[in-house]
C-alpha positions in Angstrom: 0.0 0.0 0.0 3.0 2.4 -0.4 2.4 5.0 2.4 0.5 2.6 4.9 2.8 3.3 7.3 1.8 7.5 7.6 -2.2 6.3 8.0 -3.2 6.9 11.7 -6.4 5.6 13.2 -8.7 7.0 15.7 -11.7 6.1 17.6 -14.0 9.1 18.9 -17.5 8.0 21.2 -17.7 11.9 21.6 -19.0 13.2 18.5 -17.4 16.5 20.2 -14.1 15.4 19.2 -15.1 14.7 15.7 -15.5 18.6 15.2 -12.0 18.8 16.2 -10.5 17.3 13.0 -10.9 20.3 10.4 -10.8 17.7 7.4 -13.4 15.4 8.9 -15.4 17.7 10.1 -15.9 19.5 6.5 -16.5 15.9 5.4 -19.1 15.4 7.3 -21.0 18.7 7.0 -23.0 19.9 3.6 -22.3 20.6 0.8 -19.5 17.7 1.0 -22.0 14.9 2.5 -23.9 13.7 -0.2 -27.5 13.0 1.9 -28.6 13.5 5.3 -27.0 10.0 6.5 -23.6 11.0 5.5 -23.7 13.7 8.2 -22.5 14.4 11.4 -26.1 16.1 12.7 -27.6 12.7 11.6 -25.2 10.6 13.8 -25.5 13.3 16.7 -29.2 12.4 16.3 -29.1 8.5 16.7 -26.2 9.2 19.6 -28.6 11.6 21.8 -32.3 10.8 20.7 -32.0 7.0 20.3 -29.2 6.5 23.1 -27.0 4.9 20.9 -22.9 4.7 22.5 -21.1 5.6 19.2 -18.0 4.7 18.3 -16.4 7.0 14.9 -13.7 5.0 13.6 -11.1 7.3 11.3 -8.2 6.6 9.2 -5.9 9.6 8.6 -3.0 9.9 5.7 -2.0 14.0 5.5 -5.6 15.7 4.8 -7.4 12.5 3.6 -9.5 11.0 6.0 -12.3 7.7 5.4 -14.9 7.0 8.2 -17.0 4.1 9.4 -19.8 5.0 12.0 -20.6 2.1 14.7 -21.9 1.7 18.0 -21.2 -0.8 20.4 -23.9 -3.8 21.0 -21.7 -6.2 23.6 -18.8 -7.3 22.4 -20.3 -6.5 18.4 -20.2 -3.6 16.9 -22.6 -2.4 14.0 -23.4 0.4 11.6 -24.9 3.5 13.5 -27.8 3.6 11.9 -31.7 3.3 12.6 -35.2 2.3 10.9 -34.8 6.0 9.4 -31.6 4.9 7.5 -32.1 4.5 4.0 -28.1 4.0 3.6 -24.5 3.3 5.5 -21.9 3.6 3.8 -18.0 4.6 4.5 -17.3 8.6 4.5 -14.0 9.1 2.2 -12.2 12.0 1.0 -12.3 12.4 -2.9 -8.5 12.4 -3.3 -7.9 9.7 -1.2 -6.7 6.1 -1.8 -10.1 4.7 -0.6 -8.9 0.6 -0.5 -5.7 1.7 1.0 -7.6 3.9 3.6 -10.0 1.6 4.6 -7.9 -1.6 4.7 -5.7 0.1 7.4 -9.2 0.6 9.1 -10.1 -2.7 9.1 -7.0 -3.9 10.9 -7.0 -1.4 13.5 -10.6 -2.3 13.9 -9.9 -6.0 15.2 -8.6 -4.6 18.7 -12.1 -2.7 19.0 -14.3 -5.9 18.5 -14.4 -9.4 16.9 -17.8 -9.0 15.5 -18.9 -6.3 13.0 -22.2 -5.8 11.3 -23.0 -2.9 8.6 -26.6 -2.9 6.4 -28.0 -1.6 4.5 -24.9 -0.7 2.2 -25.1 0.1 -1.0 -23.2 -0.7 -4.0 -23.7 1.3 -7.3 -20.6 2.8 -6.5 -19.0 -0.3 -5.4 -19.1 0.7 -1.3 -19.8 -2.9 -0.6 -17.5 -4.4 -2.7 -14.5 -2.4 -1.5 -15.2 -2.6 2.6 -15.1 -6.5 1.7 -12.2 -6.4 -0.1 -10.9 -3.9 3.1 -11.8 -6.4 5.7 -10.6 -9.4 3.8 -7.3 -8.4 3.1 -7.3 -7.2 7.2 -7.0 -10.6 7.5 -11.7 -10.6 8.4 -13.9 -13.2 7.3 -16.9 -11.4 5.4 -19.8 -12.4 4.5 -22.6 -10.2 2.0 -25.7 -10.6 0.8 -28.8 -8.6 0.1 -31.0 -7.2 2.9 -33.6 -4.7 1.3 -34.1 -2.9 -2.0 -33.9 1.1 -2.7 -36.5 2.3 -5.2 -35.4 5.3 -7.0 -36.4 7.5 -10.0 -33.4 9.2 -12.3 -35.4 12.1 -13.3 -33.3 12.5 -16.5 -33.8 15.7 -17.6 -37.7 15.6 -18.3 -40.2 17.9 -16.6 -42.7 16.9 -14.1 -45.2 16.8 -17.0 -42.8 14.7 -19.3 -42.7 12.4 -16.0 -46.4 12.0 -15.2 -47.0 10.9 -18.5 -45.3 8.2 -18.0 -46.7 6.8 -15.2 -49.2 3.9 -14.7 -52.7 4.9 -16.0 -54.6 4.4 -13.4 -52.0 6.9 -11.5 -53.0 8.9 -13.8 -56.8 8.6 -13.7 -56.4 8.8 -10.6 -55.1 12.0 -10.5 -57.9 13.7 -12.9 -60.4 12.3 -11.0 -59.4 13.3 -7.6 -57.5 16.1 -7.0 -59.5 18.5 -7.0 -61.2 17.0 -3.5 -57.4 18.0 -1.6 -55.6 21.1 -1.1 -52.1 20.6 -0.7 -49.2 22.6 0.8 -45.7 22.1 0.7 -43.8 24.3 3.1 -39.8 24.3 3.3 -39.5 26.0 6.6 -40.1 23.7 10.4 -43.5 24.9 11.2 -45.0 23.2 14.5 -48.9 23.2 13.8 -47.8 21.8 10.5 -45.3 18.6 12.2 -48.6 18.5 14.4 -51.1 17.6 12.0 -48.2 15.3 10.7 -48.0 13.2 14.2 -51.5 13.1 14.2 -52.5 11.8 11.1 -49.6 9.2 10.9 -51.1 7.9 14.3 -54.3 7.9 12.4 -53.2 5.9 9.6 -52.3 2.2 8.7 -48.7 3.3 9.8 -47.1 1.0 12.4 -46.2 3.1 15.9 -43.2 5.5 14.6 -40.1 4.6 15.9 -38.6 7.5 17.4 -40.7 10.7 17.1 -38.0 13.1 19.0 -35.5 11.5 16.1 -37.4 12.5 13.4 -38.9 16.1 15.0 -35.4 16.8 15.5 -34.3 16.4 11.8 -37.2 18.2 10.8 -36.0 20.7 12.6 -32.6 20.8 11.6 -33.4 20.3 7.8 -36.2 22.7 8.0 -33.5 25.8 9.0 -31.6 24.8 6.7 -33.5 25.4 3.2 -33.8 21.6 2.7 -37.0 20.3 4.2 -40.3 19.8 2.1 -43.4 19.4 4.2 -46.2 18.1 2.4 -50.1 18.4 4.1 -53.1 17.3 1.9 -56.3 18.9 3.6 -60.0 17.8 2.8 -62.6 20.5 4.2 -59.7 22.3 5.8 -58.7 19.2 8.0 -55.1 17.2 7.3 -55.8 14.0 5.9 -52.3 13.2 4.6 -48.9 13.9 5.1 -45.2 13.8 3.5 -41.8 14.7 4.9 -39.3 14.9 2.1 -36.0 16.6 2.0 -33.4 18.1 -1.0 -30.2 18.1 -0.7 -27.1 18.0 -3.7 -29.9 17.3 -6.6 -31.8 14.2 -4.5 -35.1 14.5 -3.2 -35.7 11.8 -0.1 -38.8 10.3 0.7 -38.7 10.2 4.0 -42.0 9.7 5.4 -45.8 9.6 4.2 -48.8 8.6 5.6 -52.7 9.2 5.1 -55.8 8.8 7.2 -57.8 5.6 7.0 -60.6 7.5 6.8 -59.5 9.9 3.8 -58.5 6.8 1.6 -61.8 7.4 -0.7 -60.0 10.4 -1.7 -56.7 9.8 -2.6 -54.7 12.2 -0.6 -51.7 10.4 -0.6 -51.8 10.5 -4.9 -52.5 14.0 -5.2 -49.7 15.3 -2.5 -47.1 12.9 -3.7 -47.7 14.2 -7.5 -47.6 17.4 -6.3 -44.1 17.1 -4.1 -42.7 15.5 -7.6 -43.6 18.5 -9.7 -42.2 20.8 -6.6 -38.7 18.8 -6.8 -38.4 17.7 -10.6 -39.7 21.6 -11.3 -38.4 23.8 -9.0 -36.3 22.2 -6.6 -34.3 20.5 -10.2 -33.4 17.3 -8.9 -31.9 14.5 -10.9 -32.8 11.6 -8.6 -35.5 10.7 -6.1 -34.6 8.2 -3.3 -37.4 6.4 -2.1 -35.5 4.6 1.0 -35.9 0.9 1.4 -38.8 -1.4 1.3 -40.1 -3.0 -1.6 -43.7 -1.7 -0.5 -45.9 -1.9 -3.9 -47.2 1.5 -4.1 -43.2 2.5 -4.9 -43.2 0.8 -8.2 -46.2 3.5 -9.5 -44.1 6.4 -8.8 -40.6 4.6 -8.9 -38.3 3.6 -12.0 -35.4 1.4 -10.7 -34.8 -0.8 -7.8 -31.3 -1.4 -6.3 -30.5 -3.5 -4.1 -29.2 -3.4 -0.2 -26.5 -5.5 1.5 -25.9 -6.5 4.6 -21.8 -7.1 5.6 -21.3 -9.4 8.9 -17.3 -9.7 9.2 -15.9 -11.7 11.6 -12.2 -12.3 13.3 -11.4 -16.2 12.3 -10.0 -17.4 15.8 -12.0 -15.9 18.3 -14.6 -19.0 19.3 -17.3 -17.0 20.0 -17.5 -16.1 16.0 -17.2 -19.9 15.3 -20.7 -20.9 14.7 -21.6 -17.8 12.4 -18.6 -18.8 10.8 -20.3 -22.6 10.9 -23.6 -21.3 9.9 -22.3 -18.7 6.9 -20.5 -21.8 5.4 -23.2 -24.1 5.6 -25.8 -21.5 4.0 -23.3 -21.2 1.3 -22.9 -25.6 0.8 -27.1 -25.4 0.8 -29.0 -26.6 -2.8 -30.9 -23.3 -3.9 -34.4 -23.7 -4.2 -35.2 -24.1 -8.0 -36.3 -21.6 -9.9 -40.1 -21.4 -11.2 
């Protein structure tokens, strides 16, 4: 690796001390992250809403820097992440030797913990392929396969009209026939009557319980003062009936949550307000992809154009026993006769 021997590695569990590092901290701040999960506001988040003990592992070499975000579960540590997540994936500087970097992570990384989890990752631009080539050459057993799905629409230069008319029909005749029953607002600022009459209708509506609703009030927050937060509300008779929390940030639009009334479903809220948060970010906002998170929930495919997939990476130290039978079990599921196909 040439200049392995300048790379330094640290470990912070005070995102304080992250701030510190000049480099890092630019890395981790907009415009350089590329999406909200790539920040360090997002990490402080999951650290003081969600109580998660964090653990920032860095590689340094001169101004380059690559990060992986953990926290500690026993003697296992995994990707600090939540349900909210749509991505991990490792934080490295653009001029940087990125295998070089991270294999010197994963090295230093076996006096933390035997046992290392990280999902969803993504791949398109080959994250999970190079933290398994890291770890293996670190001297790690790795293991990868896919966990979830990531539905996304490349926008591609049309216009929000150019777009609709390619969607499903009956999206379509649905949207002729009832829009007109909904007006819709889409705010960019954090108002609180507006999060309000979020809360309340995703408690009314086939939503399971959210997961952490100081998490995401937080980030609403935060994304809200800073230009990027797009706040849909569908009203019927002046009353909220459906809801949308998006956000925009270096040409993506995220999905991050929707939700309708059970009792509104006759009108098609949740059609009218997500057409009209598309035309807001394919029009105004000029994005040139929308992230739909994971899932593989069917309503995705209507407004969605390509699925990609999700990975899960479980790496494990060889001769510690307690890593023997998922070593066993990883083997065997590997030996098994696939089902056949059909």
């Amino acid at each position: 690796m040439g200049n392995s021997r300048l790379v330094a590695v640290d470990y912070h569990d005070d995102l304080k001390e992250v701030q510190g590092d000049a480099a890092l901290a630019a890395l981790l701040s907009a415009p350089n992250a590329a999406a909200p999960f790539d920040r360090l506001e997002w990490w402080r988040g999951l650290v003081e809403e969600c109580g998660y003990f964090p653990v920032i592992a860095v590689a340094r070499d001169g101004d380059a820097r690559a990060a992986l975000a953990f926290y500690r579960a026993g003697r296992r540590m995994e990707a600090l992440a939540n349900w909210y997540s749509f991505r991990v994936a490792p934080i490295v500087s653009p001029e940087a030797d990125r295998l070089a970097l991270l294999t010197e992570l994963a090295a230093d990384l076996a006096g933390q913990a035997p046992h290392i989890i990280m999902a969803p990752l993504p791949d398109e631009n080959g994250e999970t392929t190079e933290l398994v080539a890291a770890f293996r050459r670190a001297g790690w057993m790795a293991f990868a396969e896919q966990c979830d799905v990531n539905h996304v629409l490349n926008v591609g230069g049309r216009s929000y009209g150019e777009y609709l008319a390619s969607r499903p029909g009956q999206l379509r005749t649905t949207l002729k026939r009832k829009a007109a029953k909904v007006a819709v607002t889409i705010e960019t600022a954090f108002n609180p009557d507006s999060w309000a009459a979020y809360e309340t209708i995703y408690a009314s509506s086939w939503k399971p319980e959210e997961g952490n609703p100081a998490f995401l009030r937080r980030f609403a927050q935060e994304e809200g003062a800073a230009g990027r937060l797009r706040l849909g509300i569908a009203r019927a008779d002046g009353v909220p009936v459906a809801a949308q929390f998006w956000t925009v940030e270096q040409g993506t639009a995220f999905i991050h949550k929707l939700a309708h009334t059970e009792e509104s479903k006759p009108l098609s809220p949740g059609t009218t307000l997500s057409a009209a948060l598309f035309e807001q970010v394919i029009d105004r906002d000029g994005v040139h992809l929308v992230d739909f998170g994971t899932g593989d929930d069917g309503y995705k495919r209507d407004w969605m154009e390509e699925v990609r997939p999700r990975y899960r990476l479980e790496v494990v130290r060889p001769l510690w026993p307690g890593n023997w039978p998922i070593i066993i079990r990883q083997c065997l599921r590997k030996l098994a006769p696939r089902p056949p196909r059909g």
